[in-house]
C-alpha positions in Angstrom: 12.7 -33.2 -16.9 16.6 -33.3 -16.5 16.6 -29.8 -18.3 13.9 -28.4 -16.2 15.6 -29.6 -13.0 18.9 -27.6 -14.4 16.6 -24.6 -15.3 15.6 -24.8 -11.1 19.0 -25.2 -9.7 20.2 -22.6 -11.7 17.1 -19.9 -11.2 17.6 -20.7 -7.3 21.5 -20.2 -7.1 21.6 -17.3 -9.4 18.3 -15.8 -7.6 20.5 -16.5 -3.9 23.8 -14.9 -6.0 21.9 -11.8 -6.7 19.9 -11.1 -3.6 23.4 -11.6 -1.9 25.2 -9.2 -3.8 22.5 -6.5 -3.9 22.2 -7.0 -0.3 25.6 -7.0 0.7 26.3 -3.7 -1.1 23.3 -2.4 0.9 24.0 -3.4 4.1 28.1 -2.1 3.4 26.6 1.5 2.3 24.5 1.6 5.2 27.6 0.8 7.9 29.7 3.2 6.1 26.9 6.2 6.5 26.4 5.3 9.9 29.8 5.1 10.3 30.2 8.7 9.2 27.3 10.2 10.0 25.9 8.7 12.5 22.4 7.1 13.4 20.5 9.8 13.8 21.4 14.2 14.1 19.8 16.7 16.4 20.4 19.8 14.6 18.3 23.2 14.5 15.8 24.3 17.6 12.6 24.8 16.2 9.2 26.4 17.5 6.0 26.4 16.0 4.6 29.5 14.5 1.3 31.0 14.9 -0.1 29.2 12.1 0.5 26.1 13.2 -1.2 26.9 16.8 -3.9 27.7 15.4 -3.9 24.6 13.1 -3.7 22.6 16.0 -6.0 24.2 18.3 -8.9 24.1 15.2 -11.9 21.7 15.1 -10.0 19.4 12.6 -13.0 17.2 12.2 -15.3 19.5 11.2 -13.3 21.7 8.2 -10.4 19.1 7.6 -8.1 21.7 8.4 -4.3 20.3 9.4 -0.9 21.8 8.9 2.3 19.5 8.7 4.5 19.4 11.7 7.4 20.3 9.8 5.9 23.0 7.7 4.2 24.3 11.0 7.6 25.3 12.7 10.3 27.8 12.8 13.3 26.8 12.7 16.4 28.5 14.9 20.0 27.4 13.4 21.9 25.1 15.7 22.1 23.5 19.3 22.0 26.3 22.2 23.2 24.3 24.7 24.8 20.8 23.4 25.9 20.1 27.3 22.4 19.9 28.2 21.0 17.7 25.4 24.2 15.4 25.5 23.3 14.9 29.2 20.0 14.2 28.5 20.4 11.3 25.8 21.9 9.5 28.6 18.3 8.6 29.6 17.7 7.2 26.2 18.3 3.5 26.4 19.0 3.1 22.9 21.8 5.6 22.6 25.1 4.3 22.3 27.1 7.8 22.2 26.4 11.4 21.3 29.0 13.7 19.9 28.6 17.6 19.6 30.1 19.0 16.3 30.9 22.8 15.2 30.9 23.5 12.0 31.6 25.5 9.0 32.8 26.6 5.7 36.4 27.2 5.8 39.3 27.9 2.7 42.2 25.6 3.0 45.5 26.8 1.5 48.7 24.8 0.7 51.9 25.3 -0.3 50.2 24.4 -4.0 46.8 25.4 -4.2 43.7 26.6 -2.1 40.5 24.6 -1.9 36.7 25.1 0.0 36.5 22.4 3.2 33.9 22.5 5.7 36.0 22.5 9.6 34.6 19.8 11.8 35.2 20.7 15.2 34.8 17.6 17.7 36.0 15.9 20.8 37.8 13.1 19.6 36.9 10.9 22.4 33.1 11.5 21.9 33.2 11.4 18.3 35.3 7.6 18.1 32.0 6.6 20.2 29.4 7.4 17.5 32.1 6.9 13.8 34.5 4.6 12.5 37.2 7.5 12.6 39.6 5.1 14.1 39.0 2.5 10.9 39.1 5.2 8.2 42.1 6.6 9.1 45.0 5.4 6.4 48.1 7.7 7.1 49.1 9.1 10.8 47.2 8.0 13.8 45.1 9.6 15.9 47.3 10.0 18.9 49.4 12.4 17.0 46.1 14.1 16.8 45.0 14.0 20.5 48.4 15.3 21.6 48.4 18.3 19.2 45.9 21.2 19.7 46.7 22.3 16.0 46.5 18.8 14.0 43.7 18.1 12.0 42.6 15.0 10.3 41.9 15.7 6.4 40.0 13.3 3.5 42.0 11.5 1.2 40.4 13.0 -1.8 41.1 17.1 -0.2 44.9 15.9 0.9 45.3 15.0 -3.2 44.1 17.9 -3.9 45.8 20.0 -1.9 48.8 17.7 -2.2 49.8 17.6 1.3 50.2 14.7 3.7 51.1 13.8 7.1 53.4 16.2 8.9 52.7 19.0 6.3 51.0 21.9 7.2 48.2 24.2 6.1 46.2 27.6 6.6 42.9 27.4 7.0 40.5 30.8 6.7 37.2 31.6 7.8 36.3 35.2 7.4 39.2 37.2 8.6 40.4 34.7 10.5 43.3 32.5 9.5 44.8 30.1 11.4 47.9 27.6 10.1 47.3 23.9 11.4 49.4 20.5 10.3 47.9 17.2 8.9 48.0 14.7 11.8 46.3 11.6 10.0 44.7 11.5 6.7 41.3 9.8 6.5 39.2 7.7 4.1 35.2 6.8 4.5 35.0 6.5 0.7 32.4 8.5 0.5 33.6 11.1 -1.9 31.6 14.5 -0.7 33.0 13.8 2.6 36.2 13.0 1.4 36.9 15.6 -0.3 35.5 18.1 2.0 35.8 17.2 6.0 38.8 18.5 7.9 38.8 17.8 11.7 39.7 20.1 14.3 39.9 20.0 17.9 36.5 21.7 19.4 38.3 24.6 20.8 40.2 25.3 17.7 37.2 25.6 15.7 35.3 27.8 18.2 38.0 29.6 17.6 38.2 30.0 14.0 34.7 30.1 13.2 33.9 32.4 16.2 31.9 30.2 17.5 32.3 30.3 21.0 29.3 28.2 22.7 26.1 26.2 20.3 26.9 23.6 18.4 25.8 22.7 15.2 24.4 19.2 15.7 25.1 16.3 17.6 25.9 13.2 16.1 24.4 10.5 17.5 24.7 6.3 17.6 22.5 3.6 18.7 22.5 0.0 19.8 19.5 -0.8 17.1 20.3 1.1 14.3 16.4 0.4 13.0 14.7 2.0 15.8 16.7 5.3 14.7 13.0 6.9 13.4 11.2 6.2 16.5 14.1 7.4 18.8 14.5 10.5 16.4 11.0 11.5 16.6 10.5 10.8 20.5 14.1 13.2 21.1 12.1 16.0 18.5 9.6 16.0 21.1 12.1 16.4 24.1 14.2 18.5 23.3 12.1 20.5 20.6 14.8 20.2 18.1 15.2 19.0 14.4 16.1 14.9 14.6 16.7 13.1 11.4 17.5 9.3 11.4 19.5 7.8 8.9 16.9 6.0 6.8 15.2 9.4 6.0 18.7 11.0 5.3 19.6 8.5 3.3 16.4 7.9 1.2 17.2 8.2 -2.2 20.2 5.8 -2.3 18.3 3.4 0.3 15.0 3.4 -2.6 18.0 2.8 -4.9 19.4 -0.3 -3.3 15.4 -1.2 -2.8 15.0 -0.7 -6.6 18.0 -3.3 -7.6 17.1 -5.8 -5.5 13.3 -6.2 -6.8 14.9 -6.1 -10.4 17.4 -8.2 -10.2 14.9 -10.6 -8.6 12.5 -10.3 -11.2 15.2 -10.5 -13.6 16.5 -13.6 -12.4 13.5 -15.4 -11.6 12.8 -15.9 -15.5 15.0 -18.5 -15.3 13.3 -20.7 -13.1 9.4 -19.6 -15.1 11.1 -20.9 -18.3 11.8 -24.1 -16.4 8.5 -24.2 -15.1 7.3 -24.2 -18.8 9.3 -26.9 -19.8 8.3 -28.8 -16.9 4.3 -27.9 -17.8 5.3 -29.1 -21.6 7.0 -32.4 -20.6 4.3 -33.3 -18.1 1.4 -32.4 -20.7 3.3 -34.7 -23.2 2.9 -37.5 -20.8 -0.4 -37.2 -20.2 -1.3 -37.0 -24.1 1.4 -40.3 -24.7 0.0 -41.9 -21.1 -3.9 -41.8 -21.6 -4.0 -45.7 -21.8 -2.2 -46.3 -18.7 -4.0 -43.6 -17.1 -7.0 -45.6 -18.1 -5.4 -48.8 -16.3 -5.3 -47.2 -13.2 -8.8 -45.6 -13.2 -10.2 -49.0 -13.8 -7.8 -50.7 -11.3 -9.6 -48.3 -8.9 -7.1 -45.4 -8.2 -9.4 -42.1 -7.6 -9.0 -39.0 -9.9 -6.5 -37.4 -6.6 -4.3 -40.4 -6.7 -4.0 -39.8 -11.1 -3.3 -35.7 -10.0 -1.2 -36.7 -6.6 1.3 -38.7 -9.4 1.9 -36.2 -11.5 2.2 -33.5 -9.1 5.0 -35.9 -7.4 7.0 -36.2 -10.5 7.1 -32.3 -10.0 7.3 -32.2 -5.9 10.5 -34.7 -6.5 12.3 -32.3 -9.4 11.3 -29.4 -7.2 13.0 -30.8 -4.3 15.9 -32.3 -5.8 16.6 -28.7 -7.4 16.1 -26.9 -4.4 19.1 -28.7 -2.6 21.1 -28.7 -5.7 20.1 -25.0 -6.0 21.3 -24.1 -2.6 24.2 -25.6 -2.9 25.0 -24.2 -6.0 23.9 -20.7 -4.4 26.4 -20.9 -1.4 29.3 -21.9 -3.5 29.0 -19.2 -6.5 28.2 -16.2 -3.9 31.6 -17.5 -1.7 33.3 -17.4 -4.9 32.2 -13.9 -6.5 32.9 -12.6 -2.6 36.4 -13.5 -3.1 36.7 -11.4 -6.6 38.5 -8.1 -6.5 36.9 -5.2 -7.6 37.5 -1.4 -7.0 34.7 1.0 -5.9 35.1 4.2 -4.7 31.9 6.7 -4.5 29.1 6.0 -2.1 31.3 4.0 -0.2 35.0 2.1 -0.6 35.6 -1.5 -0.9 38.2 -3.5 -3.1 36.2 -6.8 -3.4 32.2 -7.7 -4.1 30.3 -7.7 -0.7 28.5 -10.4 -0.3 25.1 -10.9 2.7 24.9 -14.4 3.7 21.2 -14.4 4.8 18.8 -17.2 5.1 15.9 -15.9 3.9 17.8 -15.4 0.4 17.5 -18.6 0.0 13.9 -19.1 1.3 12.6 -16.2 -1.3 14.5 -18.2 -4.4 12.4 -21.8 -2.4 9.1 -19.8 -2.1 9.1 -18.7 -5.9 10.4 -22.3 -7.3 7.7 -23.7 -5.1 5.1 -21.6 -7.2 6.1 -21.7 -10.2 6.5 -25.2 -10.2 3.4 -26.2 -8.6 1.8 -24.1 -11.2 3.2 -26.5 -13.8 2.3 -29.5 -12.0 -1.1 -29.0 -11.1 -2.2 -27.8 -14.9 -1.2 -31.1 -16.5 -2.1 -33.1 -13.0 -5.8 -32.1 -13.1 -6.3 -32.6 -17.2 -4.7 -36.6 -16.3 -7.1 -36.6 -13.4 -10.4 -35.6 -16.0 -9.8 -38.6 -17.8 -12.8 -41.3 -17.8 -11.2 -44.8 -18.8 -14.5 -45.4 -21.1 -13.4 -42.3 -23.0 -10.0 -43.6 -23.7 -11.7 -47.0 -25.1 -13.7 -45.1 -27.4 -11.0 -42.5 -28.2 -13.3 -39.7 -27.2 -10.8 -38.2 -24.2 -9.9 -34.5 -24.8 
């Protein structure tokens, strides 16, 4: 019994580590995208095409006949008129900010070497309202940025490329234009395609170099409730009749990834607590095969065949609970230990210790499968002590 109770307080606090750490990393990914890119982008104007009309104006019932939304439509690169939409996501309740943003493929030269960098023009003040601009940035400062109409803001991994830092300066070409510009601030999402690609501008400035002189290429947008970003997406593709995407749909892959991890590692860990569960089943089966006499006893001293099964299965409600406490506890301390641990990342998204999600229902997921696992091992042996005639035991005829 002792080493089944160890087996449970070690399944739950290693299941409680786990889900913590999987989590964690999760929820850290997801506040660095939407830190970057924002909850949800209005890009391209669509309009459906013929087909789809006709699609939608068919007797669907009778032939079966539907065509996609998305596959229905024609798609129109850009925002006509960002003004306009960024006025009207006022009326959304659930938008925190909106940002317009030009862009486009640029060439970045240095004194050094040349590199490809997509330009980024914003308004700084609408674009601090919908990213963590202000948090990424680790050399300059924005207000060197906001009082220069030719800084720009450059990723970590582009500046080491390019070797260049604050105060240095560089040429950036789009077509035949070419335009020299100096580093203001360089940034760091951690995020490595970004890094090594982003350079902000000043909105004017890129209209400028990318010719660009009204649109926009999309609008980033934030929300108060980050989860309602799909609903609020599709509701403003119906408003404004252009392209929304929210992040859980941009960010799929790597969300099904995290999703993936977290099952396993469950799985994984709960092992643990089945093998004590089995050694739990063995010890109790033991006792009813060493206790038949006293089991005997009892049934003639009048105890029913649920008071014979209510005993054992209290021999297991008492290790279950006992190791459920321990298990927390155990739990809390190891994943406040590992979040303390250093470690280096830098890919999907930067962080120089373990991230760690305290959450409650961790710990409610690692209770609900020790509560299975060992009820399952209590009741087996609980009912075979409960089948057990006391006249059967005299003539050493029990099974």
């Amino acid at each position: 019994m002792l080493m089944s109770l160890a087996g449970i307080v070690f399944g739950i606090g290693f299941f409680i580590v786990t889900q913590a750490q999987t989590s964690g990393f999760e929820d850290f990914f997801i506040k660095t995208i939407l830190g970057t890119n924002g909850a949800i982008r209005i890009e391209d104007k669509f309009q459906d095409t013929i087909f789809a009309m006709a699609a939608a104006g068919h007797d669907q019932n009778a032939s079966g006949f539907q065509v996609s939304a998305r596959d229905g439509r024609k798609y129109i690169e850009g925002v006509e008129d960002p003004e306009l939409l960024m006025e009207a996501l006022k009326q959304f309740r659930n938008v925190s900010g909106a940002s317009m943003v030009v862009r486009g493929s640029i060439v970045a030269d240095s004194s050094f070497k040349n590199d490809t960098a997509q330009a980024f023009g914003i308004r700084l003040e609408h674009h601090l309202g919908v990213s963590d601009l202000t948090r990424q940035i680790i050399r300059g400062s924005l207000e060197d940025f906001r009082g220069s109409p030719s800084g720009i803001i450059v990723g970590s991994v582009l500046a080491q490329r390019l070797q260049v830092s604050v105060g240095d300066t560089l040429i950036l070409r789009a077509g035949d234009q070419q335009r020299r510009y100096r580093v203001s601030a360089v940034y760091e999402t951690g995020v490595s395609d970004i890094d090594k690609t982003r350079i902000y501008l000043h909105l004017g400035e890129a209209r400028s170099l990318l010719k660009r002189p009204t649109g926009a290429t999309f609008i980033q947008v934030a929300l108060f409730d980050k989860d309602r970003a799909a609903e609020d997406a599709a509701q403003m593709e119906e408003v404004f009749r252009h392209g929304a995407q929210g992040w859980q749909e941009r960010e799929k892959t790597w969300l099904e990834v995290f999703r993936a991890l977290r099952v396993s590692s469950a799985l994984t860990v709960s092992t643990i607590i089945l093998i004590s569960g089995l050694g739990m089943f063995n010890t109790l089966a033991m006792i009813v095969m060493e206790k038949t006499k006293e089991i005997a006893i009892l049934r003639s001293m009048g105890y029913t065949r649920e008071d014979i099964s209510h005993i054992f299965i209290l021999q297991g409600t008492i290790v279950l609970v006992i190791g459920t406490v321990l298990g927390w506890a155990f739990g809390a301390a190891v994943t406040y230990g590992v979040s303390q641990l250093p470690i280096r990342i830098r890919g999907i998204f930067t962080t120089d210790s373990f991230v760690v999600a305290w959450s409650i229902w961790h710990y409610v997921a690692a209770t609900v499968t020790a509560t299975v696992v060992v009820f399952t091992a209590s009741l087996i042996p609980a009912r075979r002590a409960a089948r057990l005639e006391p006249g059967d035991i005299i003539r050493g005829t029990s099974q």
